[in-house]
C-alpha positions as CSV (number, residue, x, y, z in Angstrom):
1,X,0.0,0.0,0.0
2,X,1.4,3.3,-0.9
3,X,1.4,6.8,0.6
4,X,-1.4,9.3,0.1
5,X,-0.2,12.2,-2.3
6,X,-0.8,15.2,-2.8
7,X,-4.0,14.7,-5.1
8,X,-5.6,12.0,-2.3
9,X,-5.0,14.8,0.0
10,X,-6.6,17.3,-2.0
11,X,-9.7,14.5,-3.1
12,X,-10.3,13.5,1.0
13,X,-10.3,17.4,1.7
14,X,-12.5,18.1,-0.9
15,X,-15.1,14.8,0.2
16,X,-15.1,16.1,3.9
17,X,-15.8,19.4,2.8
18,X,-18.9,17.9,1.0
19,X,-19.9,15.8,3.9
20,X,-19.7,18.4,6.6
21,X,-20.1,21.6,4.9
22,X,-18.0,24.6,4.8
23,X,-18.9,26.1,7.5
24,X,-18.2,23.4,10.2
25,X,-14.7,22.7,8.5
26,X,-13.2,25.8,10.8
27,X,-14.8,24.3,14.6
28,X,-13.1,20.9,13.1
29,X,-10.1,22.1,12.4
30,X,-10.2,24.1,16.0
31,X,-11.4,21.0,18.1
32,X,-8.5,18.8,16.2
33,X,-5.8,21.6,16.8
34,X,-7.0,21.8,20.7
35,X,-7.2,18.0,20.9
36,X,-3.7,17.4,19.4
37,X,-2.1,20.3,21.4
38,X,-3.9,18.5,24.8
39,X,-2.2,15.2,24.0
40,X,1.6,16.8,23.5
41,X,1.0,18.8,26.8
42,X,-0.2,14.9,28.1
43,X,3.3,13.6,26.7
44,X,5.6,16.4,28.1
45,X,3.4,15.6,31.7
46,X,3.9,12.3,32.1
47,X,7.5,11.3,32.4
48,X,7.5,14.5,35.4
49,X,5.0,12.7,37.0
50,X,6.7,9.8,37.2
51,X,9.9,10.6,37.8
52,X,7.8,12.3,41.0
53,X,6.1,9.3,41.6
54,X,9.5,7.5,42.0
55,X,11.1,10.2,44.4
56,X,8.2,9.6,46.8
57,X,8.9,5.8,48.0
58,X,6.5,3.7,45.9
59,X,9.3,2.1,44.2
60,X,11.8,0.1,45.6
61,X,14.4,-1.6,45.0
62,X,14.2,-5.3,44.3
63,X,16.3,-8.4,44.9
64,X,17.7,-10.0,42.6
65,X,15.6,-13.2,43.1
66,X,12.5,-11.2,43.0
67,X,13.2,-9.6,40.2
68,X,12.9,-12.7,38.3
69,X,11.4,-15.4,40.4
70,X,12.0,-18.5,37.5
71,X,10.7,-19.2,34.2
72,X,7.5,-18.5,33.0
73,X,4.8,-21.3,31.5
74,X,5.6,-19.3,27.8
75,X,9.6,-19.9,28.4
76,X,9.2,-23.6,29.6
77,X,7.1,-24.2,26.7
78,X,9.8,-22.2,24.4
79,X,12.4,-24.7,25.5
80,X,10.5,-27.6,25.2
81,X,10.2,-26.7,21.6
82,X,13.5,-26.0,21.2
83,X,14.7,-29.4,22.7
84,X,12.8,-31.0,20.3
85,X,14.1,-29.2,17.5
86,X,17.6,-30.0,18.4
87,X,16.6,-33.8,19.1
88,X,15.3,-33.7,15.6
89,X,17.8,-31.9,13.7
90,X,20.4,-34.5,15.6
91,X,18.6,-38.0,14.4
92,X,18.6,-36.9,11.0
93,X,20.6,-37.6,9.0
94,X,21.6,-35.0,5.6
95,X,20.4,-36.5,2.4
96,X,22.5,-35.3,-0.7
């Protein structure tokens, strides 16, 4: 799939124009502008807020065996696989 050009920009301008009007195409415009600018200010907020979050106790540090307790069910199963791959790449034998 290829990128939209200048002409698809120009023909999906054109079809929202005729959907909505021209008179609502300005409060659109407005409400995406405010909307987009609320979502960077969202962005620039949250690693300050965590960063404070951190300074305030709630995270601690770990041991090393809690960090990683074992092996989860998805890794066991993961080696299983593997094993058997290797058990079956090692019993056969290269036909030329």
């Amino acid at each position: 799939m290829g990128t939209v050009g200048l002409w698809g920009v120009i023909i999906i301008v054109a079809l929202i124009a005729l959907l909505y009007g021209a008179k609502r195409l300005p409060d659109m415009a407005r409400s995406l502008g405010r909307s987009s600018k609320e979502f960077k200010d969202a962005l620039a907020e949250a690693p300050e807020e965590f960063r404070d979050g951190m300074g305030e106790g709630e995270a601690r540090e770990l041991d090393p065996v809690e960090q990683h307790a074992g092996p989860t069910a998805r890794e066991l199963e993961l080696e299983r696989e593997l094993e058997a791959e290797r058990r079956r790449g090692s019993t056969s034998t290269p036909t030329e």
